[in-house]
Backbone as CSV, one residue per row, in Angstrom:
resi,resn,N_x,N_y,N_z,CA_x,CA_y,CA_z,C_x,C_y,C_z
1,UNK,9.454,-3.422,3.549,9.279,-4.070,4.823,8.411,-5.319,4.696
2,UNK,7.365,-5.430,4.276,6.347,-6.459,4.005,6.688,-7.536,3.247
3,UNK,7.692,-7.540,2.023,8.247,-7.937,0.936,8.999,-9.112,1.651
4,UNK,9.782,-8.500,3.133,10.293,-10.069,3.875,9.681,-10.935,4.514
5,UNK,8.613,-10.481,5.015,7.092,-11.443,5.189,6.465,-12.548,4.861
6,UNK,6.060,-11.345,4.042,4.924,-12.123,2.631,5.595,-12.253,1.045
7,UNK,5.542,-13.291,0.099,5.615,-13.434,-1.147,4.897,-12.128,-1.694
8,UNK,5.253,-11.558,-2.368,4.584,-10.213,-3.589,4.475,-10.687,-4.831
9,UNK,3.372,-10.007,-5.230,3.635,-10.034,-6.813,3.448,-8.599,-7.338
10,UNK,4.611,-8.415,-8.214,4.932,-6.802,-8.498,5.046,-6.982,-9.929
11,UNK,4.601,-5.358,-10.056,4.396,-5.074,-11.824,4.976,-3.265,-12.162
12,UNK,5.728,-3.396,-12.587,6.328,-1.980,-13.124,6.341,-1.674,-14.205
13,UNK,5.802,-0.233,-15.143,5.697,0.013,-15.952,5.305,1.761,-16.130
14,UNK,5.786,2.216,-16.999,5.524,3.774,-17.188,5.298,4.390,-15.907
15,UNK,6.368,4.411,-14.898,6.288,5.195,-13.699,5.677,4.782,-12.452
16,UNK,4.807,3.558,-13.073,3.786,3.124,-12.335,4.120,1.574,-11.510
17,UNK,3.897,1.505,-10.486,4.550,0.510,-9.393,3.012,0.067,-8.820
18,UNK,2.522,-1.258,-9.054,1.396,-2.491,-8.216,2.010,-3.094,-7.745
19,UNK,2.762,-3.504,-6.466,2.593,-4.017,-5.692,1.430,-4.904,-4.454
20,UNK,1.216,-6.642,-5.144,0.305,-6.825,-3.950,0.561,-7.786,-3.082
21,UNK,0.200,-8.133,-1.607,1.055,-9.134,-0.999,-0.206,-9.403,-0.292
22,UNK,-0.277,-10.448,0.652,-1.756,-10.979,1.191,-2.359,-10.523,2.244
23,UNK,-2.102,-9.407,2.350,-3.472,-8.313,3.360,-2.931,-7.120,2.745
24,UNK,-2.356,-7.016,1.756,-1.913,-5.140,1.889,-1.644,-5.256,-0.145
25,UNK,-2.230,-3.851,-0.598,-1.958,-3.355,-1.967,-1.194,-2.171,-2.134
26,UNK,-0.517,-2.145,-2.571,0.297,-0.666,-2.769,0.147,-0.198,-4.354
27,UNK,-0.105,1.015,-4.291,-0.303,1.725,-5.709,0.660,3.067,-5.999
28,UNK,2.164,2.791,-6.694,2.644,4.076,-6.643,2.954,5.106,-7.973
29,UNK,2.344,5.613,-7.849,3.045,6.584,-9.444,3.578,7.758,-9.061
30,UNK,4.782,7.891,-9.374,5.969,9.025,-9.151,5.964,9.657,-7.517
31,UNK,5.338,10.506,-7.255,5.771,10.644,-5.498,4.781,10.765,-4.921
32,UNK,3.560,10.040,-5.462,2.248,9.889,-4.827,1.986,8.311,-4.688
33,UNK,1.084,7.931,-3.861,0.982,6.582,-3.714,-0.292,6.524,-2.173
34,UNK,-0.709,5.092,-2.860,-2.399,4.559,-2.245,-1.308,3.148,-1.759
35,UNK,-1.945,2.737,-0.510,-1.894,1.646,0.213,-3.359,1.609,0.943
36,UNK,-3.403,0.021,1.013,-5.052,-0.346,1.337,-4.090,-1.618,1.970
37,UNK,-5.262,-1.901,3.207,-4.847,-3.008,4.085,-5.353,-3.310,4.728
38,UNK,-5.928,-4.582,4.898,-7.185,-5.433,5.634,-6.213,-6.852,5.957
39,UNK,-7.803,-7.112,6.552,-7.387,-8.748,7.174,-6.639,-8.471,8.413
40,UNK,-5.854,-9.593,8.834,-4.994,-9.619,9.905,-3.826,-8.661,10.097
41,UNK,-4.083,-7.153,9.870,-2.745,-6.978,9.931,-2.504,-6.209,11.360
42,UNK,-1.834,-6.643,12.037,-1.354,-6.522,13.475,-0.826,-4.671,13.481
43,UNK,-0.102,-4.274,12.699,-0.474,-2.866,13.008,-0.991,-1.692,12.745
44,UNK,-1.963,-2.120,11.717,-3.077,-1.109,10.896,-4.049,-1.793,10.636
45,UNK,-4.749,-1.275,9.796,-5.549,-1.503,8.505,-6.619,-0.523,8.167
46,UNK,-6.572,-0.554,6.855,-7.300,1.110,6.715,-6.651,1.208,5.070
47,UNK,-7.057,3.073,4.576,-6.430,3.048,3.156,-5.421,4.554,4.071
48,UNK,-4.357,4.039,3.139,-3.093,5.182,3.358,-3.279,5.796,2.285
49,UNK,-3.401,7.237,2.322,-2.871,8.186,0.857,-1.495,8.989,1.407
50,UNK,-0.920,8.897,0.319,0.456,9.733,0.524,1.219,10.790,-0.483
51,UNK,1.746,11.511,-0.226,2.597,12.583,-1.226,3.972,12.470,-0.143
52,UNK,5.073,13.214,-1.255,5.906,13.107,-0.543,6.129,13.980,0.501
53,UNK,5.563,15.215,0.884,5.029,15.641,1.832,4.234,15.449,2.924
54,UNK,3.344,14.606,3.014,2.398,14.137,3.993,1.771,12.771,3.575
55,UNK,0.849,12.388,4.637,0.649,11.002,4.638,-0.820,10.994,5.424
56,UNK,-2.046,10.866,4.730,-3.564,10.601,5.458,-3.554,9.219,5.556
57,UNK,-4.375,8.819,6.823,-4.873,7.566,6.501,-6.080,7.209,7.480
58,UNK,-7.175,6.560,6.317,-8.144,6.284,6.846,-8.813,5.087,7.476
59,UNK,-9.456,4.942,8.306,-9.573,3.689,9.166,-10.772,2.639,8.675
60,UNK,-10.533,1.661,8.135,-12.390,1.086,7.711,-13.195,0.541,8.735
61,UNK,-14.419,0.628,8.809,-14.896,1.256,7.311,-15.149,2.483,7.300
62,UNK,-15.254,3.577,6.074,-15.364,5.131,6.025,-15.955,5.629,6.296
């Protein structure tokens, strides 16, 4: 979703997916994954933890 936005710069390697774009980082390895997101972003910001089961997310600051 963000990717049509904003320019990314992405890096893949051994399972492992960095994704970063200019208010938001994504961190994914296999069916777990960290998103962090500041600055201007109109409908969050906070850190997301996720499994493929559920999804926390916390509001900054902690």
């Amino acid at each position: 979703m963000l990717s049509r936005l904003f320019p990314a710069f992405e890096v893949h390697a051994f399972g492992i997916s960095l994704t970063v774009y200019s208010g938001d980082v994504e961190l994914n390895v296999g069916r777990y994954g960290i998103t962090a997101l500041w600055g201007d972003a109109a409908f969050a910001s906070g850190l997301f933890i996720r499994s493929r089961d559920w999804e926390r997310h916390y509001e900054w600051p902690f």
